[in-house]
HTML snippet that shows the backbone in 3Dmol.js (N, CA, C, O; Angstrom):
<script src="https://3Dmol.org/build/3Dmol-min.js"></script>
<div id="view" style="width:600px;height:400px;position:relative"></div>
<script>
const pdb = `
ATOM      1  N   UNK A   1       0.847  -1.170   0.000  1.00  0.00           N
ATOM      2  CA  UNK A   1       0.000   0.000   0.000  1.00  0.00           C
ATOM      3  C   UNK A   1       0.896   1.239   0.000  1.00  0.00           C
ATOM      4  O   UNK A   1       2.003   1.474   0.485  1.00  0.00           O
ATOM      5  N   UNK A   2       0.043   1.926  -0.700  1.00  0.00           N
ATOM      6  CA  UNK A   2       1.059   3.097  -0.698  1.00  0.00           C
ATOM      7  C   UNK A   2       0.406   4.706  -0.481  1.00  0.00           C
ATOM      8  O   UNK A   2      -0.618   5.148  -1.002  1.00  0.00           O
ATOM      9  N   UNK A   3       1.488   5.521   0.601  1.00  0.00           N
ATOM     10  CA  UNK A   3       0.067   6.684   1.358  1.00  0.00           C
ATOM     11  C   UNK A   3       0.915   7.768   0.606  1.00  0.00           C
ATOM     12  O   UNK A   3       2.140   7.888   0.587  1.00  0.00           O
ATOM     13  N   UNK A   4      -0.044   8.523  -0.005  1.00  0.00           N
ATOM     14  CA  UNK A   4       0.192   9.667  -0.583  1.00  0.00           C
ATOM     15  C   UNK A   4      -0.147  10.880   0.521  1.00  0.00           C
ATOM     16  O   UNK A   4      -1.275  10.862   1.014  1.00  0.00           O
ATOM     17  N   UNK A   5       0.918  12.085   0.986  1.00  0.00           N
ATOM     18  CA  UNK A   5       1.308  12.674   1.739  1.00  0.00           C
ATOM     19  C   UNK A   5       1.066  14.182   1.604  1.00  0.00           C
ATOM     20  O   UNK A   5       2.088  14.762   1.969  1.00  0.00           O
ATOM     21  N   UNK A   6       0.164  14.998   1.242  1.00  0.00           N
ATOM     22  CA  UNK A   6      -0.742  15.847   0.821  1.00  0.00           C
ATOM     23  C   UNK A   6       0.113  16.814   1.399  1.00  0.00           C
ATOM     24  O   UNK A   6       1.007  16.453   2.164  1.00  0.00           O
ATOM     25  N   UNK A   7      -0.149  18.566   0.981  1.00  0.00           N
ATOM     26  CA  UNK A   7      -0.064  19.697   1.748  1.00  0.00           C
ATOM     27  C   UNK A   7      -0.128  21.157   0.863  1.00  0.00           C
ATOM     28  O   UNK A   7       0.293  21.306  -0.284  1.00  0.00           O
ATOM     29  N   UNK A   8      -0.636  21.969   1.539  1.00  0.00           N
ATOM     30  CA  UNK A   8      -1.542  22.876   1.090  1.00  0.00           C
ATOM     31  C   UNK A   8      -0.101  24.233   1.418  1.00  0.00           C
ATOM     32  O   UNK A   8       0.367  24.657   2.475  1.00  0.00           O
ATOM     33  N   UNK A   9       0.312  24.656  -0.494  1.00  0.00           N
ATOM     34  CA  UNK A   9       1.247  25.204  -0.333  1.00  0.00           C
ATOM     35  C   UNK A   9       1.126  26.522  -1.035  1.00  0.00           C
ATOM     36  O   UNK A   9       0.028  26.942  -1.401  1.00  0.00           O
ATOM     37  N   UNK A  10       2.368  27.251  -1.246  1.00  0.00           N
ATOM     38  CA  UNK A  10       2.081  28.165  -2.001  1.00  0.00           C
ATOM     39  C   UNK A  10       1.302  29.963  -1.326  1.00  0.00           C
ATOM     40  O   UNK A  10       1.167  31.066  -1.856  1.00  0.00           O
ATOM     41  N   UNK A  11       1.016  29.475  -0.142  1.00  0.00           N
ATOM     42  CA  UNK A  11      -0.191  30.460   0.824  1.00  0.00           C
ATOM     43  C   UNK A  11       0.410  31.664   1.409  1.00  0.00           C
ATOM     44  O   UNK A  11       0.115  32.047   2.541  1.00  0.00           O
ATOM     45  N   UNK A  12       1.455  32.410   0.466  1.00  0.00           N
ATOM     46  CA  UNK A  12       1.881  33.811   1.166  1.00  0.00           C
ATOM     47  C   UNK A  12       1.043  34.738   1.090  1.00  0.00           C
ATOM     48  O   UNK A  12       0.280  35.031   0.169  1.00  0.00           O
ATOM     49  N   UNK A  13       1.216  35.256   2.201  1.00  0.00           N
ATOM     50  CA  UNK A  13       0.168  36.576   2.707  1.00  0.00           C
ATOM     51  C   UNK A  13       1.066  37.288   3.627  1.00  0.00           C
ATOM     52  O   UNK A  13       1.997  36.767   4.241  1.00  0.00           O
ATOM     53  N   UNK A  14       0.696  38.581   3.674  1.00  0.00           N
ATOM     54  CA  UNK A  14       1.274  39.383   4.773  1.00  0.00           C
ATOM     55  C   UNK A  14       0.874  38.836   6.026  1.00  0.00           C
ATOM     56  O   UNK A  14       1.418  39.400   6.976  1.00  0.00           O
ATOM     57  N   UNK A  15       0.085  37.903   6.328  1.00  0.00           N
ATOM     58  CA  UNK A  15       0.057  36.935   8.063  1.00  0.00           C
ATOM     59  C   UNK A  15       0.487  35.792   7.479  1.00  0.00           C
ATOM     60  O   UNK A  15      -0.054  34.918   8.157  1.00  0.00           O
ATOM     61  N   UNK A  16       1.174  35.221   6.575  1.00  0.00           N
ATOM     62  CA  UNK A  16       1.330  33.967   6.585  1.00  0.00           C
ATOM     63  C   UNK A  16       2.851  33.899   5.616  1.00  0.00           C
ATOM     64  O   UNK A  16       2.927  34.475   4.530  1.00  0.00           O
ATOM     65  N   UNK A  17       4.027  33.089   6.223  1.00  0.00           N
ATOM     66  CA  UNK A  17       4.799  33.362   5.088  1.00  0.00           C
ATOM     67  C   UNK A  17       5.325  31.808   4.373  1.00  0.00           C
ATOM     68  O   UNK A  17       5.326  30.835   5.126  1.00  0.00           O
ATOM     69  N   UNK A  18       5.624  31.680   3.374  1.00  0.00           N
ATOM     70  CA  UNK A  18       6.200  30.661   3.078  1.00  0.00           C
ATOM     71  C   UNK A  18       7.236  29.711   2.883  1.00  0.00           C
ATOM     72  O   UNK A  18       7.317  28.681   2.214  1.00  0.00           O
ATOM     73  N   UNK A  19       8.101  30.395   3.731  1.00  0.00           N
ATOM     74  CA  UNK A  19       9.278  30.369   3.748  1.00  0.00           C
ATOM     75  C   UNK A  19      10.254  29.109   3.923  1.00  0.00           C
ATOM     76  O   UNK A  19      11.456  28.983   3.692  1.00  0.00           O
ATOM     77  N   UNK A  20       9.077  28.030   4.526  1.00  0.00           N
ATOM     78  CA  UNK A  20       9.681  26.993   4.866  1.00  0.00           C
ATOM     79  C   UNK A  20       8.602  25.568   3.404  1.00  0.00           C
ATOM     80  O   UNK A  20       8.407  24.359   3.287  1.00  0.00           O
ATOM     81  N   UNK A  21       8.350  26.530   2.864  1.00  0.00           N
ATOM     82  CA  UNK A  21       7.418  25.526   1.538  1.00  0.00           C
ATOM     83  C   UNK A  21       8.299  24.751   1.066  1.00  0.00           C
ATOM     84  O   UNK A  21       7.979  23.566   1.166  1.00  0.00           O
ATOM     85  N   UNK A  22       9.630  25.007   0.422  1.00  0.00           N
ATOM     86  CA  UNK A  22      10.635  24.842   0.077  1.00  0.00           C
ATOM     87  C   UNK A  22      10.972  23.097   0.809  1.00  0.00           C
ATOM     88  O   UNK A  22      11.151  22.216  -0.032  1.00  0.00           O
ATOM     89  N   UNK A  23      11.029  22.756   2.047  1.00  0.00           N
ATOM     90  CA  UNK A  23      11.680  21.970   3.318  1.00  0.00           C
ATOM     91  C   UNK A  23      10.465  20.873   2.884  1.00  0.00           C
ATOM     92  O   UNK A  23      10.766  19.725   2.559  1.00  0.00           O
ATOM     93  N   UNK A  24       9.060  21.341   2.912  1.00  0.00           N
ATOM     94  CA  UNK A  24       7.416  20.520   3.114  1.00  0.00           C
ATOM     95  C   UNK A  24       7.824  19.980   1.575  1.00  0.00           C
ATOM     96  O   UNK A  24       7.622  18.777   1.412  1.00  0.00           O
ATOM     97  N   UNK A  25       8.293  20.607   0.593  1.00  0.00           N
ATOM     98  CA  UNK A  25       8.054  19.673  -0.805  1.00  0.00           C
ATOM     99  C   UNK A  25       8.822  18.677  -0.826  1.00  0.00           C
ATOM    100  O   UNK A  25       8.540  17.803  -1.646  1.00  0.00           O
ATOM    101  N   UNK A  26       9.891  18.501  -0.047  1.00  0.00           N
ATOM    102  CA  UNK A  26      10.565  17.646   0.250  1.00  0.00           C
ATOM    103  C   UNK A  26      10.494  16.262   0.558  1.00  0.00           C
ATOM    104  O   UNK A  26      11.093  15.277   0.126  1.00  0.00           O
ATOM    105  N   UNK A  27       9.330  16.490   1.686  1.00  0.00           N
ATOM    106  CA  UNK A  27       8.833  15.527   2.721  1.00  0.00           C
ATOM    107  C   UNK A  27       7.282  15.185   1.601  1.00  0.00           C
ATOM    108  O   UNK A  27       6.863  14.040   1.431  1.00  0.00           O
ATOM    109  N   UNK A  28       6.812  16.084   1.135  1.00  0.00           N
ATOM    110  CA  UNK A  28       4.970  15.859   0.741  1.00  0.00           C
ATOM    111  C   UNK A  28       5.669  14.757  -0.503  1.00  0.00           C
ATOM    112  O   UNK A  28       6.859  14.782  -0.818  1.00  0.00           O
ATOM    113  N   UNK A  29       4.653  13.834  -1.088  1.00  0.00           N
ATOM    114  CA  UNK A  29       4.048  13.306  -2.322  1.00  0.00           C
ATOM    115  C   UNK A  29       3.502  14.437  -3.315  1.00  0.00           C
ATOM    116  O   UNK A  29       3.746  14.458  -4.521  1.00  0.00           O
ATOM    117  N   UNK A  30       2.900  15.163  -2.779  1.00  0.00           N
ATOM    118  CA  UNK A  30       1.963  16.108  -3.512  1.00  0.00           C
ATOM    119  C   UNK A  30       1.448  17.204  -3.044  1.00  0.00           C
ATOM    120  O   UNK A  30       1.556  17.293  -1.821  1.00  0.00           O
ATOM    121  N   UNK A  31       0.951  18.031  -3.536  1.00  0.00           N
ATOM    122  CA  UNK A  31       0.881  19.626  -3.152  1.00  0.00           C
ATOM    123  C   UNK A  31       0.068  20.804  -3.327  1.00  0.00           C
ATOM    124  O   UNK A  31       0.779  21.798  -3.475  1.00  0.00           O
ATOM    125  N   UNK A  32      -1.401  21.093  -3.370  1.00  0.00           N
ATOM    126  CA  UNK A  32      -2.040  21.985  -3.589  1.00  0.00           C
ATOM    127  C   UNK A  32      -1.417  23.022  -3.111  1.00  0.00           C
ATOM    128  O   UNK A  32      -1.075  23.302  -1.962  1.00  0.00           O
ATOM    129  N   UNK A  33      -1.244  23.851  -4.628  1.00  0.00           N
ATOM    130  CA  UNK A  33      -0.903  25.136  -4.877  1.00  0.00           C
ATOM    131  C   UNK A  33      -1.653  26.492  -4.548  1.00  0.00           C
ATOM    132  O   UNK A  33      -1.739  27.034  -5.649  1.00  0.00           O
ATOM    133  N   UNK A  34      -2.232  27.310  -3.625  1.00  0.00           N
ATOM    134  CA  UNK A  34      -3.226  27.819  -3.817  1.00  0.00           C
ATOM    135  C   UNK A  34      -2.805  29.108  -4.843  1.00  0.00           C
ATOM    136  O   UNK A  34      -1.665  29.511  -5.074  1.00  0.00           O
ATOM    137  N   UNK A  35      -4.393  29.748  -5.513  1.00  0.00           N
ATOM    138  CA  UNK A  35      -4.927  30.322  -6.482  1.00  0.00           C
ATOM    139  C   UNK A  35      -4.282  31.587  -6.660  1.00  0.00           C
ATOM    140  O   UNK A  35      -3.855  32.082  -7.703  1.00  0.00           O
ATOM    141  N   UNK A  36      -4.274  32.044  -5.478  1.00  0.00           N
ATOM    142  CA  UNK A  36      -4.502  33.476  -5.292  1.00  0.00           C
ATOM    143  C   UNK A  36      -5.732  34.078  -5.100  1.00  0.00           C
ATOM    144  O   UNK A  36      -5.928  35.214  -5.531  1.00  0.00           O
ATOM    145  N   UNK A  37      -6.785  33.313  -4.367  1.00  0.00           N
ATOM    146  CA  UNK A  37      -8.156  33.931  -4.270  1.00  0.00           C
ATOM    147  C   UNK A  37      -7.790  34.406  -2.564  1.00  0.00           C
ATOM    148  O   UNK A  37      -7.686  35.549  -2.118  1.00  0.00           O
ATOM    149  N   UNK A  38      -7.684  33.427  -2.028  1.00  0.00           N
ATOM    150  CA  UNK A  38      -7.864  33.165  -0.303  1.00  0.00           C
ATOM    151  C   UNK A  38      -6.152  34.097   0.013  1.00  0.00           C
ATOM    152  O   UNK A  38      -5.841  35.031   0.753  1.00  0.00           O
ATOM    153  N   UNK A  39      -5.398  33.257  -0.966  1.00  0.00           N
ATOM    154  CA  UNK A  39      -3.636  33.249  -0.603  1.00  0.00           C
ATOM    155  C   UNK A  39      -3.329  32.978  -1.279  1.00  0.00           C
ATOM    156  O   UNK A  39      -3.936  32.336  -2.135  1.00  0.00           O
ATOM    157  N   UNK A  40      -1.423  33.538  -1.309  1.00  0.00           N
ATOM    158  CA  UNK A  40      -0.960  33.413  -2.614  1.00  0.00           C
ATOM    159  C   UNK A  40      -1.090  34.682  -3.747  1.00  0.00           C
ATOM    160  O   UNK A  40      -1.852  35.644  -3.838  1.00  0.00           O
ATOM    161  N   UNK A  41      -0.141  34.266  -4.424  1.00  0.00           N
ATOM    162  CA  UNK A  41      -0.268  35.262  -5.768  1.00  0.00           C
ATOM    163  C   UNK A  41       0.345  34.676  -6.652  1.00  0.00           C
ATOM    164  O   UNK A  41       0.583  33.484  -6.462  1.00  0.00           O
ATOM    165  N   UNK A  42       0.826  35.350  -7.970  1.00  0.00           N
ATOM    166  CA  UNK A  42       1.021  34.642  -9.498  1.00  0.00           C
ATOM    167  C   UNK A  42       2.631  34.407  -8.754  1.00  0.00           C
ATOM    168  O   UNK A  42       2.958  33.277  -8.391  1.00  0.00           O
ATOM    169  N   UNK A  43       3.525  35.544  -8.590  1.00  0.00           N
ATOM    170  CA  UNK A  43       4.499  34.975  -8.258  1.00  0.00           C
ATOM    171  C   UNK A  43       5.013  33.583  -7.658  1.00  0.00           C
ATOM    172  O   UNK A  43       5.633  32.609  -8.084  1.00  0.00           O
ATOM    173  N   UNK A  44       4.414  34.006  -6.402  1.00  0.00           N
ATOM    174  CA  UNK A  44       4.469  32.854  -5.290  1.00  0.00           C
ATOM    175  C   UNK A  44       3.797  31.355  -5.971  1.00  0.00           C
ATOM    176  O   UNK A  44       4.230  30.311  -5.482  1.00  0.00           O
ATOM    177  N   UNK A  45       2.822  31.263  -7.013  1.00  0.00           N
ATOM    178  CA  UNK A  45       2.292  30.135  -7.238  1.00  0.00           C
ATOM    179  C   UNK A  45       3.358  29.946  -8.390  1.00  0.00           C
ATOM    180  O   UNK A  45       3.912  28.859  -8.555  1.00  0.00           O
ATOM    181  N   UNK A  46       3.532  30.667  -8.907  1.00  0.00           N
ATOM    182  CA  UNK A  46       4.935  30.064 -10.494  1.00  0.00           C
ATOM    183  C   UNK A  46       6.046  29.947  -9.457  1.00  0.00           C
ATOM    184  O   UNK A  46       6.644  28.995  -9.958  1.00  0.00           O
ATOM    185  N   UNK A  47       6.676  30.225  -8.458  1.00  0.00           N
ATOM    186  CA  UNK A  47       7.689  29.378  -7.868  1.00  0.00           C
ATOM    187  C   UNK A  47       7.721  28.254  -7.168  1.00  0.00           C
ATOM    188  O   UNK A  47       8.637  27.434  -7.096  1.00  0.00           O
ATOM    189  N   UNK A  48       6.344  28.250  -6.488  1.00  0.00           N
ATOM    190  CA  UNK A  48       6.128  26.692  -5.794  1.00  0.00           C
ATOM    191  C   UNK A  48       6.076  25.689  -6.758  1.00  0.00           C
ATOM    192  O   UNK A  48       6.507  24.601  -6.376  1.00  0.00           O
ATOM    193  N   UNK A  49       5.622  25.760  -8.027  1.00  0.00           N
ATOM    194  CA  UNK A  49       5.418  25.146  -9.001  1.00  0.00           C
ATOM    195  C   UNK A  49       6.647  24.596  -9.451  1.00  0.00           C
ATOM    196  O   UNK A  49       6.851  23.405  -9.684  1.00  0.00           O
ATOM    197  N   UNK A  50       7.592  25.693  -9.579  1.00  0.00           N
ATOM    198  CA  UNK A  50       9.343  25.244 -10.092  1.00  0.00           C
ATOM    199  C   UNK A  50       9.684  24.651  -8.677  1.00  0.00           C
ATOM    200  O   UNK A  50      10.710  24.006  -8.896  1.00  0.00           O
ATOM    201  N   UNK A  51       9.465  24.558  -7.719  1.00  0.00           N
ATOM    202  CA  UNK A  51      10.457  23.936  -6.403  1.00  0.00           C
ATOM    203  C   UNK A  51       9.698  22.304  -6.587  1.00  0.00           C
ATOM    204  O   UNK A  51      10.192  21.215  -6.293  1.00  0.00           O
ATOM    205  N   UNK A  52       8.397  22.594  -7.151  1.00  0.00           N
ATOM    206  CA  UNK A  52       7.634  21.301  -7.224  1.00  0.00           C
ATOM    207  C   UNK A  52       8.346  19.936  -8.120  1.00  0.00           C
ATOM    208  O   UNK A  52       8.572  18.740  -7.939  1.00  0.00           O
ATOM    209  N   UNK A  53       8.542  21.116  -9.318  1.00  0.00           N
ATOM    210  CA  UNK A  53       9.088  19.976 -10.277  1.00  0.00           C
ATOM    211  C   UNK A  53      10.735  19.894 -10.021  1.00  0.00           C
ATOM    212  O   UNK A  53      11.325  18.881 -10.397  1.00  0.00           O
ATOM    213  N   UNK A  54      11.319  20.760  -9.505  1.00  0.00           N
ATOM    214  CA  UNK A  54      12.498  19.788  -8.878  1.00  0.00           C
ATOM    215  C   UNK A  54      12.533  18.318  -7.794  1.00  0.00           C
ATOM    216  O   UNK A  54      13.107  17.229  -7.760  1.00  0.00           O
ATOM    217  N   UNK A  55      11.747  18.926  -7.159  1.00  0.00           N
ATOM    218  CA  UNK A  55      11.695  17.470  -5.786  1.00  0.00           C
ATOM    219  C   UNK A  55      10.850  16.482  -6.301  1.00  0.00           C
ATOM    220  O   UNK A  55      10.653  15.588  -5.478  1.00  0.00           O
ATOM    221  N   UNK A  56       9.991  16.245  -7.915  1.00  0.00           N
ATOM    222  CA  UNK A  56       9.698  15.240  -8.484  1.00  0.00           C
ATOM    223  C   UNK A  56       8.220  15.353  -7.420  1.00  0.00           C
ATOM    224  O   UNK A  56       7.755  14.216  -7.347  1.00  0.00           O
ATOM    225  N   UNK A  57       7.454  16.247  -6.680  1.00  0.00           N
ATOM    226  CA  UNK A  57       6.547  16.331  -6.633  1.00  0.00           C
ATOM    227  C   UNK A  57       5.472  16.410  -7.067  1.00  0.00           C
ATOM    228  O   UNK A  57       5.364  17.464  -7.693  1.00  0.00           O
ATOM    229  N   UNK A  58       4.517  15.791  -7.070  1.00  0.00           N
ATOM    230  CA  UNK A  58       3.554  16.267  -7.689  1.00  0.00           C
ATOM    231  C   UNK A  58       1.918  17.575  -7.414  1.00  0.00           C
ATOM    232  O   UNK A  58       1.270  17.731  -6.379  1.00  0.00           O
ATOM    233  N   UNK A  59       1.808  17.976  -8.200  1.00  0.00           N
ATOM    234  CA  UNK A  59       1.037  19.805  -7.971  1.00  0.00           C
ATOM    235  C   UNK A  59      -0.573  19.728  -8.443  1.00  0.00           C
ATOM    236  O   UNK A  59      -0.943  19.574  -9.607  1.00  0.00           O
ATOM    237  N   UNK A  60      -1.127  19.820  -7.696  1.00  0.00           N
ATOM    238  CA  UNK A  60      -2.198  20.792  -8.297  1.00  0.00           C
ATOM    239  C   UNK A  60      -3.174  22.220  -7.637  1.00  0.00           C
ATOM    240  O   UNK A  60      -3.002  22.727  -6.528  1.00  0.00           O
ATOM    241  N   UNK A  61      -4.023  22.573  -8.500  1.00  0.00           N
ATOM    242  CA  UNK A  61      -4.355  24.033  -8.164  1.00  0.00           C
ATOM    243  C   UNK A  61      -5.305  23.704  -7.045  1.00  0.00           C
ATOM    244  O   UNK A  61      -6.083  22.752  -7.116  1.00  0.00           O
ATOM    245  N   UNK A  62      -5.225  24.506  -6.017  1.00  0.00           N
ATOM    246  CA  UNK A  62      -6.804  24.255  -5.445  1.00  0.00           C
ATOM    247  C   UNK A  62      -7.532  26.065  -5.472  1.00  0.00           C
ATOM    248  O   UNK A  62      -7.422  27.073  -4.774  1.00  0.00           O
ATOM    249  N   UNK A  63      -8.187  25.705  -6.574  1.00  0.00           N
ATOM    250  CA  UNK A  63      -9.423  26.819  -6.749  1.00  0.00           C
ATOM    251  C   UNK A  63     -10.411  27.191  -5.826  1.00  0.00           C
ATOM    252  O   UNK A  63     -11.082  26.284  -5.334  1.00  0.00           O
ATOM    253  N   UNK A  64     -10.648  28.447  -5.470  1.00  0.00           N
ATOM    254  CA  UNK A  64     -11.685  28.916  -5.026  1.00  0.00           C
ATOM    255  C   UNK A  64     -13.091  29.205  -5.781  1.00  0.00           C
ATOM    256  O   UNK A  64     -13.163  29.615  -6.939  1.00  0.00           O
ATOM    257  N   UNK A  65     -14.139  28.938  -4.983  1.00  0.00           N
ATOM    258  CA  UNK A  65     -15.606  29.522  -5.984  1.00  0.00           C
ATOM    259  C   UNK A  65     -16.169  30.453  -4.829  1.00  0.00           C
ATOM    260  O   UNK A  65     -17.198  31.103  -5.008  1.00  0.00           O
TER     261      UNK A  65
END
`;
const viewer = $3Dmol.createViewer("view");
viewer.addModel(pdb, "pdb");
viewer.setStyle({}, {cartoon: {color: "spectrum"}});
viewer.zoomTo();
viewer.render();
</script>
């Protein structure tokens, strides 16, 4: 069996920083990126994205409605 290791990344805000996202892609399987609705912005989501595909992680968006 095999456990896929989730975590909700990408989420800079002036109360929240990301600084240690970098360390978590390491350790995660996989990684919701957020949007930029809640958290986050274009920057911050196009670099989690490149730290993603170095550590052979895998990404996706989690959208707001």
């Amino acid at each position: 069996m095999e456990i896929n290791i989730n975590c909700d990344l990408g989420e800079k805000s002036k109360h929240h920083s990301n600084k240690y996202d970098p360390d978590l892609l390491g350790i995660v399987n996989s990684a919701n990126i957020a949007c930029g609705y809640h958290a986050g912005d274009e920057d911050t989501m196009i670099e989690t994205i490149k730290i993603s595909k170095k550590k052979w992680c895998e990404y996706w968006s989690t959208p707001v409605i």
